[in-house]
C-alpha positions in Angstrom: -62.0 55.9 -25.4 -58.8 55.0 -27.0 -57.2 54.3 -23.3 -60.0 50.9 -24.0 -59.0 50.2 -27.2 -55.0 50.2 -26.1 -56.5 47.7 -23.3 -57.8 45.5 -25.3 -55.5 45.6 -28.2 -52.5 44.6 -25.5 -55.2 41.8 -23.9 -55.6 40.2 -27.2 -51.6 40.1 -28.0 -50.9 38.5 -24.8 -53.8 35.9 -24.9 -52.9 35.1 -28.5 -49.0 34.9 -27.4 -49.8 32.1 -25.2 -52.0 30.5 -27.4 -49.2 30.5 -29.8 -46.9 29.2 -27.1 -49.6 26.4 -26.2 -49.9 25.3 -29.9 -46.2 24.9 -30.2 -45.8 22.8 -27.2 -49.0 20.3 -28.0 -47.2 19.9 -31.4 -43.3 19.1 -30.0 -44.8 17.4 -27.3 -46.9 14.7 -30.1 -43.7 15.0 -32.6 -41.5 13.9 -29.2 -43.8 10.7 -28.7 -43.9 9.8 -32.5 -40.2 10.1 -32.2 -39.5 8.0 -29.4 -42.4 5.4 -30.7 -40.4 5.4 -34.1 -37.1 4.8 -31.9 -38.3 1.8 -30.2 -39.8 0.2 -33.1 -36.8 0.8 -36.4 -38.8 -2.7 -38.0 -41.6 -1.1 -38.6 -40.5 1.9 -40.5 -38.2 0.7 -43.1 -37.7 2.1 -46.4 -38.4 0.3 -49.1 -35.6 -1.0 -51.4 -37.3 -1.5 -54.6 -39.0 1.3 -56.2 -42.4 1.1 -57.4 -43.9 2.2 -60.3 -47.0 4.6 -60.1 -49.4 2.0 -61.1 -48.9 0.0 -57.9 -49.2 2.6 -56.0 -52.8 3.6 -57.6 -55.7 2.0 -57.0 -56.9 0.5 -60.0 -59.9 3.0 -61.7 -63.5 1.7 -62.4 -65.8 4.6 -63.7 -69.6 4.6 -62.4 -71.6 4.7 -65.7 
């Protein structure tokens, strides 16, 4: 009956509320490391000071005949 359906309806908005929960905390918790990695090491993430054009960022093209 309906009394089932309320059950089930309040089951599946808990278990997805801590699912939630648990996704946001994986994700802070690997942003946190990254973080803390790129606070120890400032060398290696330097931004560039010379811009480059498009074409060095682009592999260069060969087309399969």
């Amino acid at each position: 009956g309906i009394h089932r359906q309320v059950l089930l309806a309040t089951l599946g908005c808990v278990v997805g509320y801590h699912l939630v929960k648990r996704a946001e905390y994986m994700h802070a918790k690997v942003d946190r490391e990254l973080f803390e990695y790129i606070r120890h090491h400032p060398g290696d993430f330097q931004p560039s000071t010379e811009k480059k054009r498009i074409g060095q960022l682009l592999e260069d093209f060969h087309p399969i005949h």
